[in-house]
N, C-alpha and C positions, 0 to 999 in steps of 0.2 A: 490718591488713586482710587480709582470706584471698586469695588470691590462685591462678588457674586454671595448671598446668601442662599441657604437651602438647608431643609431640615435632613439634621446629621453629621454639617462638615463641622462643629464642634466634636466629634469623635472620630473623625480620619484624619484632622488637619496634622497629628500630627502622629498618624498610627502606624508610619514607615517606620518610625522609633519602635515600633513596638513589635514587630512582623521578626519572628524568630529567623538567626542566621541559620541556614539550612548550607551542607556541604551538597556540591554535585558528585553524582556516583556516576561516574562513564559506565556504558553497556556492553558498546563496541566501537570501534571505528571503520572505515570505510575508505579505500582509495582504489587506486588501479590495481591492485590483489584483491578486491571484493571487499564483503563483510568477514569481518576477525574480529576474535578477542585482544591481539595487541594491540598495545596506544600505538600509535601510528604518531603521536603529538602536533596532530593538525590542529592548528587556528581555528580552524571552521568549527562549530559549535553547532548544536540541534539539542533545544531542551525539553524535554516533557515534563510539564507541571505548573502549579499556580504560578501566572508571571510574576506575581506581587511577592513572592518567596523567591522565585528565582532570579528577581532583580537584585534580590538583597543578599542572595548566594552570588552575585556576581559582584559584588562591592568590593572584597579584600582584592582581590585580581584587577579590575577593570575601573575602579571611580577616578574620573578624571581622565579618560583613556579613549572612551570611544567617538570618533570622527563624524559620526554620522545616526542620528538614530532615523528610520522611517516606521511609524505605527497606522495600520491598518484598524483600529478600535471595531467593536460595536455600534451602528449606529442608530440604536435606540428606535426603531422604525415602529417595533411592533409586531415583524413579522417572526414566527418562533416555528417554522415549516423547515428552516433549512436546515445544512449539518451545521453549521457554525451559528448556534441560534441571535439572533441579531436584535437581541433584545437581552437587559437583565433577568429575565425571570431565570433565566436557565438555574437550574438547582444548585451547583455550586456558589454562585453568586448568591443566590438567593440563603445560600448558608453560613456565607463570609457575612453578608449583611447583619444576620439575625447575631453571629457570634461579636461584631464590631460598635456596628450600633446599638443592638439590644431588642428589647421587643418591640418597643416604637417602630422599630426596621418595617414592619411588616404594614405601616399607615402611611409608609413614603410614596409619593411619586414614582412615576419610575423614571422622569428627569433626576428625581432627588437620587431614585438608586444608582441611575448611571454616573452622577458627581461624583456620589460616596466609591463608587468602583473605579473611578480615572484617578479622583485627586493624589494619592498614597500611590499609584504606579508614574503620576507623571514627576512625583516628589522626585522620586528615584531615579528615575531618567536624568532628570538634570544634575544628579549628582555624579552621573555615569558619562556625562558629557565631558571630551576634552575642552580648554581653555577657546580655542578656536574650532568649536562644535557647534553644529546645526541640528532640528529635529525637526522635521515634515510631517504633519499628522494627516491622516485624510479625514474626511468626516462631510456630511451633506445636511443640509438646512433642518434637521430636525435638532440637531443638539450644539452647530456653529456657534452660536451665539454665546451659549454658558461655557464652550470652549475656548472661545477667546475670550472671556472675563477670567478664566482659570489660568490659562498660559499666562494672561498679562499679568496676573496674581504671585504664579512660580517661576516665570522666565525673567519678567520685567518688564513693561509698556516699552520701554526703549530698545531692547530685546527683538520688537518683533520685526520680521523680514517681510513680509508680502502675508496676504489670503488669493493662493494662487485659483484659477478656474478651468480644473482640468474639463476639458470636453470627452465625460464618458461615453457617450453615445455617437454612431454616424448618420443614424437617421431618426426621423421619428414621428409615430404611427397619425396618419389623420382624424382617426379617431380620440384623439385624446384627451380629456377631460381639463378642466381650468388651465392653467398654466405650468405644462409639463416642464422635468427638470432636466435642462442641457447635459449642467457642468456640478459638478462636486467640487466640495474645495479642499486646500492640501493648505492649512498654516504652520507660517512658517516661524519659528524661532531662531536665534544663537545664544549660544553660551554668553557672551559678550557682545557687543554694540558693536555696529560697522564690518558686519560681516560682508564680505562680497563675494557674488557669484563670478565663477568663471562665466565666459562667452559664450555662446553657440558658437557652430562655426554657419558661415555665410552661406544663403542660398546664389543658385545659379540666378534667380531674378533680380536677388540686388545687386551682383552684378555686372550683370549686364546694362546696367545704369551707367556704368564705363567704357569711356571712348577712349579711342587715341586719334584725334584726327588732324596731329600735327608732327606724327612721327617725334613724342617729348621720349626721351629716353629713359625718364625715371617710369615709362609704363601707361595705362590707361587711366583718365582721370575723369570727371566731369567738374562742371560749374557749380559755383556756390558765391553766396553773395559774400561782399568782401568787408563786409559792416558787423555791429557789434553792438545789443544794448547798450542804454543808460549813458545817455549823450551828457546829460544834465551832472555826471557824477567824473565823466570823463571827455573835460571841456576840450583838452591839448590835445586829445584827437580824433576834435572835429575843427577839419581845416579843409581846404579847396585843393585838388587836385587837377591839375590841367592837362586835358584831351593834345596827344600827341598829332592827333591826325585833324580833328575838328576845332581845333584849339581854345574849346571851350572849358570852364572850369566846371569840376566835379565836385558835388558833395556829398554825404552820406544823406539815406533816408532819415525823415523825420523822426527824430525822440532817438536817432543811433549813429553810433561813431565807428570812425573807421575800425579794423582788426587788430591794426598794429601801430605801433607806436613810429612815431613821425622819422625818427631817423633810421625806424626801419624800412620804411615805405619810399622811402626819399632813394635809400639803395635799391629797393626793387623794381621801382620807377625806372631808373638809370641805366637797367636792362633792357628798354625801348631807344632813348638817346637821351642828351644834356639835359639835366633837370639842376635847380638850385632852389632855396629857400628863401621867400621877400614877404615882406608887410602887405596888404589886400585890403588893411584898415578894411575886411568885410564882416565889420560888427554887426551888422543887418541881418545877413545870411545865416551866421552863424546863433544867433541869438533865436532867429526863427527853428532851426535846425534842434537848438537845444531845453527851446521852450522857456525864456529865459528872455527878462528886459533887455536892452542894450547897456544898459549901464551895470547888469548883473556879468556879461558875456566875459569869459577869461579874456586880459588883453596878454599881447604880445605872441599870439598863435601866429603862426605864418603861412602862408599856403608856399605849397609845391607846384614852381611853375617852372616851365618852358629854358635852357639854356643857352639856347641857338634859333634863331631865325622858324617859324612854323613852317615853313617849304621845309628845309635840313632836316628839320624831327618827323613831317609825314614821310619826308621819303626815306627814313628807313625806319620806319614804325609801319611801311605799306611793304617794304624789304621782307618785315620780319612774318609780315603776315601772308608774306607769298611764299616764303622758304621754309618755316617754322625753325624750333619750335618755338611757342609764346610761352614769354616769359610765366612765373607763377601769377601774377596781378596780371588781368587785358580788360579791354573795353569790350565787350561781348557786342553782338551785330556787326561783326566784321571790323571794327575799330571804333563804333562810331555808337555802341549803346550804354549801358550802366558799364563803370567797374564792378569786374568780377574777379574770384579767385579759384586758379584749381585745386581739387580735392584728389590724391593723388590715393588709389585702387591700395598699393603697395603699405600704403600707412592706415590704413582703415584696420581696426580689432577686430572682434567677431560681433557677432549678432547679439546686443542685447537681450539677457532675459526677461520677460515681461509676467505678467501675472495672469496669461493666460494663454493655457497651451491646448492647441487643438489637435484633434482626433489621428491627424496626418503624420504627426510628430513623435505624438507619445502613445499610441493605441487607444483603445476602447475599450469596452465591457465584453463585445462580444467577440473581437478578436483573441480578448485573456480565455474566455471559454471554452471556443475553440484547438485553441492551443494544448490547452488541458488536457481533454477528451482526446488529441490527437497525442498525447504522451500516457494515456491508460485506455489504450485501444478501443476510445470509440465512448467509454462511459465516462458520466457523468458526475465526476468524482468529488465538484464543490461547486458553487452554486453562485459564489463572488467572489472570483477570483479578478487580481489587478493583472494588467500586461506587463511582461518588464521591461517594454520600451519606455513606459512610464517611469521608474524604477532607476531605466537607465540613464533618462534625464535628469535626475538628483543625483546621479553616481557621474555624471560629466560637470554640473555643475559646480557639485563639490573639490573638485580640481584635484582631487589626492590620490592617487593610483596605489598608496600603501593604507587607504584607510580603513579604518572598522567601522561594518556596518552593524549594526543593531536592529530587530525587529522584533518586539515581545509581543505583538500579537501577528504570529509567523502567518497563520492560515493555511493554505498550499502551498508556500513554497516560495512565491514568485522574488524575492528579498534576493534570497539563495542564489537564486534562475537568475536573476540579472549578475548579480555581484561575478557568477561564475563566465557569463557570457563578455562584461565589461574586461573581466583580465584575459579571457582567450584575445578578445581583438588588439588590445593594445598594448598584453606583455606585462600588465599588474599584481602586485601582491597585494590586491584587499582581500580582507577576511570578511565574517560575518557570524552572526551571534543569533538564532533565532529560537525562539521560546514559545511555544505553544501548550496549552493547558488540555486541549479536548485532547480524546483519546486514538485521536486519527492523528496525531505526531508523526507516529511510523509508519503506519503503511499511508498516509496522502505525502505528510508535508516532507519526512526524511525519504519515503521513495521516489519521492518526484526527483529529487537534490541527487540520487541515484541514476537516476535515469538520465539526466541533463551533463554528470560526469559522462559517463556509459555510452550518451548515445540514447539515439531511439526511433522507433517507425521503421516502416520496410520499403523496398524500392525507393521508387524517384522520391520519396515522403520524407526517408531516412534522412534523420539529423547526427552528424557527426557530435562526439560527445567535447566537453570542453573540457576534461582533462579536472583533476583536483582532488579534493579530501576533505572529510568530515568525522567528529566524533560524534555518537548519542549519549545524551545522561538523563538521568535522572535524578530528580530532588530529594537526598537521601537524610541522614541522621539530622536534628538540628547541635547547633556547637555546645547550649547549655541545656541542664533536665531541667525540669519545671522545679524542681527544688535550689535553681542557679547554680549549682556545684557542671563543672566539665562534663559534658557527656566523654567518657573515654572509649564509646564504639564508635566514634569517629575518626580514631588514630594521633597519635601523639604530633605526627607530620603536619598534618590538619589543624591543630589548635595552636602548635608551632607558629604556623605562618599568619593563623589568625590573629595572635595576640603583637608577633609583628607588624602586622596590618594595621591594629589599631595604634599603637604606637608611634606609627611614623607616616601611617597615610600609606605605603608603598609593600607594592607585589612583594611578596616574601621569594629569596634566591638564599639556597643553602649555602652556606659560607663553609671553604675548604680551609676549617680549624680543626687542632689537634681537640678543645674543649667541646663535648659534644651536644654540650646546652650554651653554646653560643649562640646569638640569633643574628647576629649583625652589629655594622657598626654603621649609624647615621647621623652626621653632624657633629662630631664628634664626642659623640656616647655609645660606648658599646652596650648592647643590649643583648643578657642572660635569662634562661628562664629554665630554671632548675625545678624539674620535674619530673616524676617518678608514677606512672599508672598504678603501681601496688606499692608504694608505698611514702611515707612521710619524707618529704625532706625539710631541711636545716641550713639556712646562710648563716657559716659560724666562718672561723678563720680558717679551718679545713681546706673549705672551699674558696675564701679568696685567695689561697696559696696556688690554684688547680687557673687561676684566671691571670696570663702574662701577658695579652694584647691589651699596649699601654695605651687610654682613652681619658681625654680629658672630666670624663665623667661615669656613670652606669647607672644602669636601671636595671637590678636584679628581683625577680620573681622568684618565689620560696613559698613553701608551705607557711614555716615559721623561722625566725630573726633570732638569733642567741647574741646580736651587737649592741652596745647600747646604741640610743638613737648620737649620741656625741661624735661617737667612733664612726659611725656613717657618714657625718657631716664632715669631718677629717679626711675619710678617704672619698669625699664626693661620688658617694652610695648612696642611690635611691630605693628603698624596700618595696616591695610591691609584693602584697601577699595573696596567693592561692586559694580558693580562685575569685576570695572578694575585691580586687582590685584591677582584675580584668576586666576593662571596658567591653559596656554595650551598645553597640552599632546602634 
């Protein structure tokens, strides 16, 4: 597989490994009582802080979990005027560079800087994706390219779903210089191969492509031809079909065969009048038909002809075509043109998605603007902001009304704004996770999320609020000191569920045991971790007296081990000593 070089990704490829586990510190939360100090224990999530830290604060809880990621990136443009500066220089990055890469950092590209700034946050993403998980990124012609060498890098070439072409724009100026740009692109990933989108639902123009003009009971339908590629592949069915009313023989077009197979056709035939099945010895016809010598041509095909007399079959093949309804197979021009077949309104899905969505469907740039300014009275509080009918589009797609969304680079809001607006209309419990590092978190990206519960505008303007909750955090203590010993100002609770986490992969949930350094039982191994803030502890027989839930196995954590290593193996004890044997993410 091709693979993207650039100076530096020899020191991020694999620097997710290396990116301290940091705990989240909730602030407050947020619901229909307002802002509070209680947890309120909403889903809904708002982070402030390095996404690339609090990706990695999101692992013990959420890898392998989230439904859905969409990221909004940097796109490298150049321009460093806004609030959300759209370029790496911005100083933070500019100082994660110089601490990752080194001093070289500072003779990179700023394609290079922007690699080294995605590679280690999309690592993580993907490790945060469920089994049957999608991630949408948006991004536009200046960094696409190295983006899709990257994805197909961390996703997998098979992996990818679409490079969708969102239409951000509805007009655009005459003055504009070389070859202005429509559409942005949103590529697409899954976790897994063979992802499928759910449908659209159907516009009123397609249809209206349905008739009913024979009073058919199963509803409006229209014509479709009644053939079928690859004649040459499927010889037995291509055969003659004989006209009820003209009683000429039918065949399929060139190089195609009929739809159905011959004894099903024979019955649907039969819906007009008598039909049976004879020899036509038409090796001629059918060899031309199939593209194919005569001596290549399948024998013993038989055409479908005529039972009764051609007077008997027109007149009530002319019965059927004055009374209705016709059958599913007719001769289209009144009896007398190609077979056809109806396509019946009632069995048609939804609308395909395609890879490219216009401005009609999923908003613009300037309706997102808009929109903004008219939820902060009037200013102009971010500068690229996406629509969340955009938004919404990937929250219909994705077909999951309980799923988690993700967005680590949150911006304004708009993640939020749809995921909240998709469960008012159709009664869902999706959540959402959004992660912003600049320092307008709270007042743009969590007060917007504010506003859109709440309500907002006045008079006729007024937006009814969509109802819902959210926590704030911040990225708080990391889990070890730089000298790898526990940090223990992050709470016994907290490394608790950490070193569960790494153990088993899975959420840590307090187990209602009488032993108070249980940690769980998975697979069956009960897993202890005997630990003490102030002071030593000791796996001696003490303590496997104190441990009665009976487990095929354990894996006990201790300071230190007074067992021989024999006596462990006896009682199918695994030692794991404090805190050099606590794994690091």
């Amino acid at each position: 597989m091709p693979t993207l070089q650039w100076i530096g990704k020899d020191k991020v490829i694999n620097h997710h490994q290396d990116v301290p586990l940091r705990v989240l510190d909730r602030t407050y939360s947020f619901d229909n009582s307002g802002e509070h100090v209680g947890d309120n224990g909403s889903e809904n999530k708002i982070i402030h802080g390095d996404n690339l830290e609090a990706l990695k604060a999101l692992l013990p809880e959420y890898e392998g979990r989230v439904s859905c990621v969409y990221i909004d990136p940097p796109y490298n443009t150049g321009n460093e005027g806004w609030v959300y500066n759209d370029n790496v220089n911005d100083p933070k990055i500019r100082k994660w560079i110089g601490e990752v890469v080194g001093a070289e950092g500072e003779d990179l590209s700023r394609h290079d800087k922007w690699l080294c700034m995605m590679y280690p946050r999309l690592r993580l993403l993907q490790k945060l994706l469920a089994d049957d998980g999608v991630i949408f990124i948006s991004i536009d012609d200046n960094e696409c390219a190295n983006l899709k060498l990257v994805s197909d890098e961390i996703f997998g070439m098979r992996c990818f779903v679409a490079d969708i072409c969102w239409q951000r724009t509805y007009s655009m100026r005459n003055d504009a210089k070389g070859v202005p740009a429509e559409v942005e692109h949103i590529l697409v990933y899954s976790k897994k191969t063979d992802w499928q989108p759910e449908k659209l639902e159907r516009t009123e123009s397609m249809d209206s492509k349905y008739k009913n003009p024979d009073n058919d009971p199963r509803g409006a339908w229209r014509n479709i031809v009644a053939s079928a590629p690859n004649a040459v592949t499927h010889q037995g069915m291509v055969y003659a079909i004989q006209n009820p009313i003209t009683g000429e023989y039918a065949y399929p077009p060139q190089g195609r065969c009929w739809s159905l197979g011959q004894d099903q056709m024979l019955e649907a035939m039969r819906q007009w009048c008598n039909y049976r099945l004879e020899d036509l010895h038409d090796y001629d016809s059918r060899a031309k038909i199939c593209n194919v010598s005569i001596q290549d041509v399948r024998k013993g095909v038989l055409g479908i002809v005529l039972d009764e007399d051609l007077a008997t079959a027109r007149e009530k093949a002319e019965s059927i075509l004055e009374q209705g309804p016709m059958p599913e197979f007719f001769f289209s021009r009144n009896g007398k043109g190609a077979l056809s077949r109806k396509a019946y309104l009632m069995q048609m899905g939804g609308r395909p998605v395609t890879n490219f969505w216009p401005f009609e469907e999923t908003g613009h740039t300037d309706e997102a603007s808009r929109l903004l300014k008219s939820m902060f009275g009037g200013t102009a509080v971010f500068d690229t902001p996406k629509p969340p009918r955009l938004i919404e589009r990937i929250l219909h797609i994705l077909g999951n009304k309980d799923a988690l969304i993700l967005d680590s680079f949150a911006g304004s809001g708009t993640t939020a704004h749809a995921v909240l607006n998709a469960n008012k209309v159709d009664g869902g419990s999706r959540s959402f996770i959004l992660v912003e590092m600049m320092d307008y978190a709270e007042s743009i990206t969590a007060e917007r999320v504010k506003r859109v519960i709440d309500g907002y505008g006045e008079g006729k303007k007024a937006v009814e609020g969509t109802g819902g909750s959210f926590s704030f955090y911040e990225l708080g203590e990391p889990m070890f000191t730089e000298d790898g010993n526990l940090n223990e100002a992050v709470g016994t609770e907290r490394i608790r569920a950490y070193v569960w986490y790494s153990e088993t992969g899975r959420a840590y949930q307090p187990p209602e045991k009488a032993n108070p350094y249980h940690l769980g039982n998975s697979n069956g191994t009960g897993y202890y971790f005997y630990y003490e803030p102030e002071a030593l502890t000791t796996l001696d027989y003490s303590f496997l007296a104190t441990i009665t839930d009976k487990q095929h196995g354990y894996v006990i954590y201790a300071d230190m081990c007074a067992i021989s290593d024999d006596e462990l193996a006896e009682f199918g004890i695994a030692y794991k000593k404090i805190p050099r044997d606590i794994a690091r993410l």
